[in-house]
C-alpha positions in Angstrom: 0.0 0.0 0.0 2.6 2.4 0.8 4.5 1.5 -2.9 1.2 2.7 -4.3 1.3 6.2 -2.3 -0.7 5.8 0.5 0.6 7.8 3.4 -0.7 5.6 6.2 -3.2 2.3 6.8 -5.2 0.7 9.4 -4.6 -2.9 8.8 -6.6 -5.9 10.5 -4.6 -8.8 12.1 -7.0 -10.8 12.1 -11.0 -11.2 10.6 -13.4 -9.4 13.1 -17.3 -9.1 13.1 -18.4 -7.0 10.2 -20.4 -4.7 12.4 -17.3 -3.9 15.2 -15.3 -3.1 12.2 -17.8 -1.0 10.9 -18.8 0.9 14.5 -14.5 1.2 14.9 -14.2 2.6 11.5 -17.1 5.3 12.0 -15.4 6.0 15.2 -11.9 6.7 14.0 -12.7 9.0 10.8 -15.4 10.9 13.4 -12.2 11.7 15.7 -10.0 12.2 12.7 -12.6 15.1 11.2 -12.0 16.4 14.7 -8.7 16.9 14.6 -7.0 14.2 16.2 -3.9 12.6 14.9 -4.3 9.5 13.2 -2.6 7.7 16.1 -4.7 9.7 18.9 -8.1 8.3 16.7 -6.8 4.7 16.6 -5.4 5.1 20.6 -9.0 6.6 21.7 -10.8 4.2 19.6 -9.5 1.2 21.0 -10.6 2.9 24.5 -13.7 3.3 23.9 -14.1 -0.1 22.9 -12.2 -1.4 26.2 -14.7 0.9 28.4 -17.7 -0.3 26.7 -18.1 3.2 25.2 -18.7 1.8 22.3 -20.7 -2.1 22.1 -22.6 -4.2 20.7 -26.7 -3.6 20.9 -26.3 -8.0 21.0 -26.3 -8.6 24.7 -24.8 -11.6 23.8 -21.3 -9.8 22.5 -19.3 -7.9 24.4 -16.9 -5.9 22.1 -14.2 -5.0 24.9 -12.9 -8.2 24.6 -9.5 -7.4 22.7 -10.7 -9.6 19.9 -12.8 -6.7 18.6 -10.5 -4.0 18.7 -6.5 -5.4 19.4 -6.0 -6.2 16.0 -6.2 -2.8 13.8 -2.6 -1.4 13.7 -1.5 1.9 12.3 0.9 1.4 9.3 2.5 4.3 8.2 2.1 8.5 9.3 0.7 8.7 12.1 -0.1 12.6 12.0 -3.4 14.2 11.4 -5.0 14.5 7.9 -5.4 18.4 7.0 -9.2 18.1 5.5 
């Protein structure tokens, strides 16, 4: 991805429920629109998901287990984007 020009990535270590991905995903770009660096948005993300900010409406799921939100990794710049 970088070869191709991309300054940074949020890779997945592993598969993870389509609707955790989705709820991280609208959760980092939210806090990078805000102005936080791309690592402060992945950092605070993963929080939220660990204090149950954000979780599943499935009572049967609880998405602070680390399965749901230790395997994005930043590749790349971390900085913030300038919108």
């Amino acid at each position: 991805l970088a070869v191709a020009g991309a300054r940074s990535s949020i890779l997945s270590l592993w598969k993870i429920d389509d609707k955790a991905t989705s709820e991280f995903m609208i959760n980092f770009y939210k806090r990078l629109k805000f102005g936080e660096t791309r690592l402060e948005a992945l950092l605070n993300t993963q929080k939220d998901f660990r204090d149950g900010i954000i979780n599943s409406s499935d009572s049967t799921e609880n998405w602070k287990d680390e399965y749901y939100w230790g395997a994005f990794q930043l590749s790349g710049d971390w900085r913030s984007i300038n919108f």
